[in-house]
N, C-alpha and C positions, 0 to 999 in steps of 0.2 A: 504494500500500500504506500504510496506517495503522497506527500503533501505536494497539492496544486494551488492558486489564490493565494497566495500565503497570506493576504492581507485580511481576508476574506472568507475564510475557510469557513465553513459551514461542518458540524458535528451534527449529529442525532441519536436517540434512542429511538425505535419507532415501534418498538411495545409500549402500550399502556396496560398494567396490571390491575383489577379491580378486588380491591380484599374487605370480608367481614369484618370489622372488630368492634369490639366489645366498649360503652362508651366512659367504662371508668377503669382505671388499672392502673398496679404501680406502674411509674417509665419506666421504659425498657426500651433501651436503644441498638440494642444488637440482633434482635429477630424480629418478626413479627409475632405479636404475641396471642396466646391461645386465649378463647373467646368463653364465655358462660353464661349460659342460658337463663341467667337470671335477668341480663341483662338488655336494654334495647340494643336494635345494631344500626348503621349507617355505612353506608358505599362511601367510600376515599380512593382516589386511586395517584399515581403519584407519578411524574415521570419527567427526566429530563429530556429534553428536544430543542432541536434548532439553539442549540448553543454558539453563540459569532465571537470566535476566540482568536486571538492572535496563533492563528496554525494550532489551532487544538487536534485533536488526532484521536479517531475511535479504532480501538482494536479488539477483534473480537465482539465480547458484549458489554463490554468497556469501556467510556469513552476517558482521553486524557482531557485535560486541564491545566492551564498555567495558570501559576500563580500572579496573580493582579489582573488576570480577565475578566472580563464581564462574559457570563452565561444567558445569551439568548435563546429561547426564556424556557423555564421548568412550569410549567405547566401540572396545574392538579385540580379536580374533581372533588368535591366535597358537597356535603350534604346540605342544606340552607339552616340547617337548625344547628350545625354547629360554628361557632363565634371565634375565639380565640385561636390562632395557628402560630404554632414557631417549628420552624425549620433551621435543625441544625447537622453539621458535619463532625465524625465521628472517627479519630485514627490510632491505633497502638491497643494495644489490651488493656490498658486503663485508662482511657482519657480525662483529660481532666483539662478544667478551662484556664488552670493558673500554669498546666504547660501550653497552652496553644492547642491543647490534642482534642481536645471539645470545644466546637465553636458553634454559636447561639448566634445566628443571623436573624437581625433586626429590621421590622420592615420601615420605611425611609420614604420621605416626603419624592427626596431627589439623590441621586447616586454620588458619592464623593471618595476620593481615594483612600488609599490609606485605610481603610477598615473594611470587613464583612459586612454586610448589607443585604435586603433587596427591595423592590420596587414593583408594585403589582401596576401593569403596561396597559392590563386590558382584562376587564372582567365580564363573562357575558352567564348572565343565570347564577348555576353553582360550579363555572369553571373559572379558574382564575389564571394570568400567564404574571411571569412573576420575571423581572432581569437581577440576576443574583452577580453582584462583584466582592471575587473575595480578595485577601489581603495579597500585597506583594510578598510579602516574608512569613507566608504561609507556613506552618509544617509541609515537605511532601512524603508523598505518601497514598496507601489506599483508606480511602474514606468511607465510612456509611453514612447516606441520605438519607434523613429520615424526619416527619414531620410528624409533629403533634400536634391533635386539634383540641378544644374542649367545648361543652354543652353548657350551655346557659346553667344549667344546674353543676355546676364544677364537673362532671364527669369526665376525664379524658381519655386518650388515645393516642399510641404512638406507632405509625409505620413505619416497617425498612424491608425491602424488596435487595437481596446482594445482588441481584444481576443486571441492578440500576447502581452500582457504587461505583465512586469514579477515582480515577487516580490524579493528585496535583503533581503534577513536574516544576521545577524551575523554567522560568520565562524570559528568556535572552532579548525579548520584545519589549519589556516592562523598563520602562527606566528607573524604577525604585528597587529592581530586583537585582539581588550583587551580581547576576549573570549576566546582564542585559549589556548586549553589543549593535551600536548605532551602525552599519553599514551593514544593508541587506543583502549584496553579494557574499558577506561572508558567514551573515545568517545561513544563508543557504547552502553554504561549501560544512559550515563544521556543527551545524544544528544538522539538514534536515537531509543530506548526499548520504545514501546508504550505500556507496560505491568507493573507495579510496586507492590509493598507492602507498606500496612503502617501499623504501629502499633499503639497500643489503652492499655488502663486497667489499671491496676498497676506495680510498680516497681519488687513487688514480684509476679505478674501474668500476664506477658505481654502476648495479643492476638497482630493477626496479621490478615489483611485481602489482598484481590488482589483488586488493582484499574488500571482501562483501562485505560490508557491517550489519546492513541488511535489520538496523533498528526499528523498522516499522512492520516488523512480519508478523503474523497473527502469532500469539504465545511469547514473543521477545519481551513482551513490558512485563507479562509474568514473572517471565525468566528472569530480568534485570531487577525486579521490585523483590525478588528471592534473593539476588546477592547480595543484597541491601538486607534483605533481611537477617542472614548469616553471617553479615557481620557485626552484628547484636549493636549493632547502632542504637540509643533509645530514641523514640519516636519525638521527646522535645529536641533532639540534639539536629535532627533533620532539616532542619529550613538553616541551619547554617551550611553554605558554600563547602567554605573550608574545608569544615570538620566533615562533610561530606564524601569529598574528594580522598582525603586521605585514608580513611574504612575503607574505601574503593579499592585507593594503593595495593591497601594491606590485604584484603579478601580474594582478590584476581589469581594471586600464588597462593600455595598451598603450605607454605614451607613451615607454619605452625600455629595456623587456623583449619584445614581444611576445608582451602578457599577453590576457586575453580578450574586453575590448572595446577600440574605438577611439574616442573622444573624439568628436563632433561638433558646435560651436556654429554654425556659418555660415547654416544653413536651407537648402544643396545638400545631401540626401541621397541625391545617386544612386550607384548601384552597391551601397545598402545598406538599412536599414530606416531609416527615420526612428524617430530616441527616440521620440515618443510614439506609437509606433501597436505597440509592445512591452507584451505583459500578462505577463510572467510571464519567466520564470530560463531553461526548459526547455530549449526552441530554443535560446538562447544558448551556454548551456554545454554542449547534446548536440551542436552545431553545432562548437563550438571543439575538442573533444573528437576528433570525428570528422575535421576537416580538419586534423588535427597539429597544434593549436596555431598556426592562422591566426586576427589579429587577426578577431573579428564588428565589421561596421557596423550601425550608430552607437549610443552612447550618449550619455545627459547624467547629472548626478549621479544621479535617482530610480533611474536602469537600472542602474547604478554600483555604488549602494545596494541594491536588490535584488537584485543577483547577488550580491554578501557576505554577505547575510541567508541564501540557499540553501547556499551553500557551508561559513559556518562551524555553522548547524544541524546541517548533514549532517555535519561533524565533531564532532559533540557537545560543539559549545560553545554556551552562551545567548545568543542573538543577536537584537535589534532595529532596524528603520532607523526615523531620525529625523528630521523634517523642522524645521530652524530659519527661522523666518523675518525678514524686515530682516537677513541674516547679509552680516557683514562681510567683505572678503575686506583682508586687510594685508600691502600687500608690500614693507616693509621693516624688520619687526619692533619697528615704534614701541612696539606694542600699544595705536595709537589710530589712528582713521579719520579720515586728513586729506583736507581739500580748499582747495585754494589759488586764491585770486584775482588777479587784479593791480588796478593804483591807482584803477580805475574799476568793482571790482567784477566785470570780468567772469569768470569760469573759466577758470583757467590750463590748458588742457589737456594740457601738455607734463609737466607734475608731476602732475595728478592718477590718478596710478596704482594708489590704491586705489578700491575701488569695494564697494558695498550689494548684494548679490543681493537679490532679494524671495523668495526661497526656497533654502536647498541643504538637500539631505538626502548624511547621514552613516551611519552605523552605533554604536548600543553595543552591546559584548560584554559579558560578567559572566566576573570573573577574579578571584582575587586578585593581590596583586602582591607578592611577597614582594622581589622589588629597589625594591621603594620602601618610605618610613617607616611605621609602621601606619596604619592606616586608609585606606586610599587603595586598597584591593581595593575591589570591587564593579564597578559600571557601570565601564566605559573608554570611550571617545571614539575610531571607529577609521572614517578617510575613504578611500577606494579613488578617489574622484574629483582626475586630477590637478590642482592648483594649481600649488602651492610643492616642491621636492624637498627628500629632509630625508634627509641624511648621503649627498647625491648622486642621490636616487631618488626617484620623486615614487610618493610612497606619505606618510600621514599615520598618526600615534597608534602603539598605542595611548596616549591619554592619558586619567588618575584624572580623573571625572568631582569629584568632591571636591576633587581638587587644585584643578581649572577655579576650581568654586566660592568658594574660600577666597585667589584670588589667587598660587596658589604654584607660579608659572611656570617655576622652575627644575627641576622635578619632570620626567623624560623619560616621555612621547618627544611632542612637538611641540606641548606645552599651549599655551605664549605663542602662538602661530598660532591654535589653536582658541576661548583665552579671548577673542582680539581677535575672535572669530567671533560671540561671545553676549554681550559684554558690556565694548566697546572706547567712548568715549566718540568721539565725532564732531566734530573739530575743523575750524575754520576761521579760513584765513591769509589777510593780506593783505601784496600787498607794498608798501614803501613806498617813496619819491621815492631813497632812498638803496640800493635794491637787497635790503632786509632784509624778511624777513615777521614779521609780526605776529600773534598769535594775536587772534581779536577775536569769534569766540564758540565754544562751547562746547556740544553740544548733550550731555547726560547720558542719553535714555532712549531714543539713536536705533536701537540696533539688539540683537540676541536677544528676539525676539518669541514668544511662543505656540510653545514649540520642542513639538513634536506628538510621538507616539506613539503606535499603535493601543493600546487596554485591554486588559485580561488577558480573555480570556473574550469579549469583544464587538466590535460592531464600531466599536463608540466611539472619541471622538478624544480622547486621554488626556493632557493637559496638564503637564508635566514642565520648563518654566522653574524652578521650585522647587529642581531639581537641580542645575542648572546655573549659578545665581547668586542671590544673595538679595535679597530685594523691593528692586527699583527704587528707588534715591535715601535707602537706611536708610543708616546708620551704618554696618553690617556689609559692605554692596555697596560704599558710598566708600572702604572700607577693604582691599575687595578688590581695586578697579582700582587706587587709587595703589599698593598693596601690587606688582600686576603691572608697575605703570608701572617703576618702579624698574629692576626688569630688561630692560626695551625699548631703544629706540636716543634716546629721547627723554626722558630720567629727571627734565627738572625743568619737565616740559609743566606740570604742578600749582602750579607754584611764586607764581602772582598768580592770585587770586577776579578775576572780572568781577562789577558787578552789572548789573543785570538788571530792568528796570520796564516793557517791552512784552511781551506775548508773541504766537505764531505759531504758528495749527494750522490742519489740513485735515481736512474731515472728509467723509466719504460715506454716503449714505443707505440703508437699508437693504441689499440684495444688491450695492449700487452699481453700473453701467452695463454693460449689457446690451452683446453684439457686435451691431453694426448700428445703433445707436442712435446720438443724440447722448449726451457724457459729461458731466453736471452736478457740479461739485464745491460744497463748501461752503469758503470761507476765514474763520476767525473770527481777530480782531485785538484783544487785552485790555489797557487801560491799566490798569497796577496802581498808576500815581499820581495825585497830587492834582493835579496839574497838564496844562494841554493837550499831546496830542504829533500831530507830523504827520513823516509818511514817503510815500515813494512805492514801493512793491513791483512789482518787476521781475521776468513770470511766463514762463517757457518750460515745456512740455512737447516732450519728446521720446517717441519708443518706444525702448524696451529689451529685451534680451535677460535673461532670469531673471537670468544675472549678474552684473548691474552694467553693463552693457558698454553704452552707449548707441549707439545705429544712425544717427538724425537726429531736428532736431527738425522738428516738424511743427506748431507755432503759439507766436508770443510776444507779450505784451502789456504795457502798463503800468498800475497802477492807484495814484491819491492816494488815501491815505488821510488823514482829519485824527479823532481819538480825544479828547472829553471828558474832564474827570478819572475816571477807575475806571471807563471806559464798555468795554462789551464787545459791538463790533461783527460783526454776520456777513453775509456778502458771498456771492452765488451768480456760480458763474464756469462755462461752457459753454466743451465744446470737441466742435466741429460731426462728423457723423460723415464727412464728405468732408475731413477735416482729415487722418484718420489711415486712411482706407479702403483706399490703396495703400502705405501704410508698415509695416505691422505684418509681427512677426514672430513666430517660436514662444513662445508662453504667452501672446500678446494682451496684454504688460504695456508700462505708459507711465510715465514717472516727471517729474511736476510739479517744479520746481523755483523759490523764491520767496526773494525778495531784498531787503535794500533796508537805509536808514541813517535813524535817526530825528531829524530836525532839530535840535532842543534839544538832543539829551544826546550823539548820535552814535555811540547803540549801533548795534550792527548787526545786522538780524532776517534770518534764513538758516534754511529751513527742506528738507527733500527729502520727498518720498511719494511712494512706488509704489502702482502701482493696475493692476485689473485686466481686461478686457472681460468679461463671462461669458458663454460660452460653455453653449449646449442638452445636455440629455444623449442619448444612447440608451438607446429604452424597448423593454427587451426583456421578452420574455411569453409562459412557458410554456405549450404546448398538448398536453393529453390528457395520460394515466397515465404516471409516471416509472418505469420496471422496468428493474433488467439485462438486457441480452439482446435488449431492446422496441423496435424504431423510435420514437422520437418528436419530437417540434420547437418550434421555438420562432419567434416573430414580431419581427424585429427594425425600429425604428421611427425615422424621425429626421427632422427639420424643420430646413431650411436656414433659421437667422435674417437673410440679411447681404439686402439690396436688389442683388444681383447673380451669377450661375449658378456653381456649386462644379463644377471641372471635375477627373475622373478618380478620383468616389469608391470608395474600397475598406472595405470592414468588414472586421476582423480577428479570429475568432471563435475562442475557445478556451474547456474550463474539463476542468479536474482529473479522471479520472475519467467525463468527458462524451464531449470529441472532440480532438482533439491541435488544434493552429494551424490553422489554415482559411482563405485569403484568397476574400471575396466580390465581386465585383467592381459595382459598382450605378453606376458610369459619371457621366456628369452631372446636376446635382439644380437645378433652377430656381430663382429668389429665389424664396423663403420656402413653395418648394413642399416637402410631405411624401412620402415614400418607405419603402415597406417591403418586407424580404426574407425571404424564409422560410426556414427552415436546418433541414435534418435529420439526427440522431444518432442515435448507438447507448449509453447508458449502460453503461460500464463496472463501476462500482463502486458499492456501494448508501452511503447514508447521506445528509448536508448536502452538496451541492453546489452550485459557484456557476460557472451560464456568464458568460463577459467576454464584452465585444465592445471595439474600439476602431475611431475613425474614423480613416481614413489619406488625408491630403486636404492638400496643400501651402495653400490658401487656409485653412484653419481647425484649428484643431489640440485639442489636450485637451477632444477632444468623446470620450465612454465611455460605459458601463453594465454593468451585470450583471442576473442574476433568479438569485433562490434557489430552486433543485429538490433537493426530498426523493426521491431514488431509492431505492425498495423491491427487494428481493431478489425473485426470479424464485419 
């Protein structure tokens, strides 16, 4: 279901229910209550309809509600002999009106903000239409409707029908609501687009995939109003933002709630799905839903991240995921990326506990923040993937994307972790003869890369480092990190300049190395002085796991270098494809690491680069007329690249509107042979649609595609 009119949008219930009761009884606002024959009776019947909400959204027998709408109109039936009516809203297992969670709507000459309310529009006989506006900083949540009437002789009566209760979301429409975002293009990208992109790979090889969030499906607002549930949020504690968001964090993993995914870095998936062969929220969350709140296998951050993007949409909060790349991971609050040698240079591995992902993706939400200093509403920083626990629970943010930027780490909730994510300088120790380590370089531009974004509108990759830190190496950015350092575990890392006359880069060419091929890199070596310098650089690669987490390595080398005055050497270095053909692991990434001490002067040149295989797409390819109602199909395509047989391949075929989750099973594929499957659906829904596919295949991993199908109405 899609929201269309956004301005406009029209809701309905279009039952009306007509029930006995009894005209005197204690209240009772949770059922309808049973009836005695002692009693007179009168018909009431009670329904909401034609509600004109800022994009309210009925799902199922359900309809949503943002908070600070107006409800045109709830309409009710009542008998002429009874007099007095109050209708109120009913949320949590003990409501009560000094939390917000019982609310007594007052009926009102004329409608005004800021309070619950309503206004009867139009009365003809014993029907009344009624425009009910409730508060901007409502609880959300699921509600019961229920109306009490009473009889000139005090007798009353209270109805409540569940399959009229309605759910309040946050309303990003609402200017009093802390969610509320003035530009309706991108209401539309991160409220109401159940379509996304996310990114993955390397810096210098970013891929991109489509993920379904697919928040307006029938049983999604279940689904999401259950995660919420589970994370034993109380029901006054809900209409705060914030405090929102961050249960969110926490509940999405598993790692000591039995939230809704379960973690999995190893590359044994069994018993569960493998991350990447996951396109979309749906499954996940109807999956969790349905089995009480049994951990789903497996996630890694992008699935992580996607499921936050579905769930806080569908609470009508602004929600984007966002891919950082070179992201740091800091585990012990230096808010710098150490790495430690001993006296012969080599890698301490005992200390080196921080580590580089070449990708994680996180989540912004759009909030204000009124517990923090001004300016620091907008984007927030909010990660569901565990790392670190923060006040005992591994959930992260939200944290002021502004804060990030500006160095002001003290600011909650778990900035210092995140700024070392985007923008942590990369040090390097040695120890020396006497047990001390030494600081002996410094690397400034090593990590927050390209932190991605899909665009408003397209399906473009939207580039938003600008937000998150200021241009590389200005004034402004060295004034952000020392300004963070301060508050770390390491406050006077700053305190001596190194200088600096060689430098140290790698560089790849074009799309850079193919899976199955051999891997070419480039090493360029720059003397920035007048004078000669010779070094000898000490090269390993390993494979690695996206984060940071190195597996083995799998080629080392030594190369002399000797460098002219101001000469800028470039070196090609090959790493054979039987080097890494039985080591790789999920995301085909390897991380080069280069070393070495410069004769004369005894600086030290340390550099790290991840890199990535790349990996074929799937070419899928619509065939014949797209209609509701229409059989039709599509051609799914893929070419094994590796010089050896891909055993147990699955396609994994979904899209929005098209056909639910699909496993195809296409069994064994031959080196470098080609393979196609034909797949047949039913379109559901007309408009822009996009079928996924994903490869599911333990030898090869983040192989994907889509095709876009225009489906016409019947």
């Amino acid at each position: 279901m899609n929201y269309s009119g956004v301005d406009t949008v029209v809701a309905s219930f279009s039952c009306i229910a007509d029930y006995m009761l009894p005209l005197k009884t204690a209240h009772c606002h949770s059922a309808i209550l049973p009836y005695f024959n002692s009693f007179k009776f009168a018909e009431l019947s009670l329904a909401v309809s034609h509600m004109q909400l800022q994009a309210s959204k009925r799902t199922g027998t359900h309809t949503h509600i943002h908070s600070g709408a107006i409800w045109h109109t709830l309409m009710m039936t009542i008998n002429d002999n009874l007099t007095n009516r109050l209708l109120m809203c009913l949320t949590g297992p003990l409501p009560m009106v000094s939390k917000n969670t019982h609310v007594i709507i007052q009926l009102v000459e004329e409608l005004e903000d800021d309070r619950w309310e309503a206004k009867i529009v139009k009365q003809n006989g014993n029907r009344i239409k009624l425009s009910v506006n409730s508060h901007a900083k409502a609880v959300i949540g699921q509600y019961k409707l229920t109306v009490t009437v009473e009889s000139p002789k005090g007798e009353s009566a209270t109805t409540h029908d569940p399959m009229k209760d309605i759910f309040m979301l946050f309303n990003p429409w609402c200017e009093a609501d802390t969610v509320y975002m003035d530009d309706e293009e991108e209401r539309k990208e991160y409220v109401l687009n159940d379509i996304g992109r996310l990114y993955y790979g390397t810096e210098k090889q970013i891929g991109d995939r489509t993920w379904n969030y697919g928040q307006f499906l029938e049983g999604m607002l279940e689904a999401c109003f259950y995660v919420l549930e589970k994370s034993e949020i109380p029901p006054p504690g809900r209409g705060d933002s914030v405090n929102v968001v961050r249960v969110i964090s926490a509940i999405i993993n598993s790692q000591d709630d039995n939230g809704v995914l379960a973690g999995n870095w190893s590359g044994n998936y069994i018993g569960g799905v493998s991350p990447t062969a996951w396109s979309g929220s749906v499954e996940i969350l109807k999956k969790y839903h349905k089995e009480g709140g049994q951990p789903v296998k497996y996630g890694q951050c992008w699935v992580f991240s996607g499921v936050t993007t579905t769930v806080l949409r569908c609470l009508g909060i602004p929600c984007r995921s966002v891919t950082n790349f070179q992201s740091a991971h800091d585990t012990d609050v230096s808010i710098t990326t150490d790495m430690y040698f001993d006296e012969n240079m080599e890698p301490f591995d005992e200390l080196n506990t921080d580590s580089v992902w070449n990708f994680h993706v996180w989540n912004d939400c759009w909030m204000a923040r009124p517990d923090l200093p001004p300016g620091n509403g907008g984007w927030q920083a909010l990660d569901s993937t565990p790392q670190e626990t923060s006040q005992g629970t591994f959930r992260c943010g939200p944290a002021s994307v502004t804060a990030i930027r500006t160095g002001q780490v003290y600011l909650k909730y778990d900035t210092p972790f995140i700024f070392a994510e985007v923008n942590s300088d990369k040090i390097y120790w040695q120890r020396n003869l006497d047990g001390i380590f030494t600081q002996i370089q410094c690397e400034k531009k090593a990590v927050g890369h390209f932190i991605s974004t899909k665009a408003v509108g397209s399906d473009k990759r939207n580039d938003i480092t600008h937000l998150y830190k200021h241009t590389e190496g200005s004034e402004e950015e060295r004034i952000a990190v020392e300004t963070a350092s301060r508050y770390g575990t390491k406050p006077d890392v700053y305190a001596t300049p190194m200088a600096e006359d060689v430098s140290l880069e790698v560089k790849l060419e074009g799309e850079g190395p193919h899976m199955g091929d051999d891997a070419q890199l480039t090493i360029v070596v720059t003397n920035l002085s007048s004078q000669t310098r010779k070094t000898t650089l000490h090269i390993q690669v390993a494979v690695m796991y996206y984060t940071g987490v190195l597996k083995a390595t799998v080629k080392k080398d030594k190369m002399p270098v000797e460098l002219k005055p101001n000469e800028v050497k470039i070196m090609e270095w090959v790493l054979p494809y039987h080097s890494y053909q039985d080591q790789l692991v999920d995301q085909a990434a390897l991380m080069l690491t280069l070393s070495g001490r410069v004769s004369e002067t005894q600086q030290v040149l340390a550099t790290q680069t991840s890199f990535r295989l790349r990996t074929p797409d799937l070419s899928i390819k619509a065939v014949g007329e797209a209609v509701v109602g229409k059989k039709m199909t599509a051609k799914i395509t893929f070419t094994n690249p590796l010089p050896r047989t891909l055993r147990g391949v699955v396609f994994r075929v979904e899209g929005l509107g098209l056909q639910e989750v699909k496993e195809v099973v296409v069994g064994d594929v031959e080196s470098l042979s080609t393979v196609t499957r034909t797949e047949h659906f039913i379109p559901t829904q007309a408009g822009h649609r996009k079928l996924v596919a994903a490869l599911d295949c333990k030898q090869l991993t983040q192989v994907h595609g889509f095709a876009d199908i225009v489906v016409q109405d019947q």
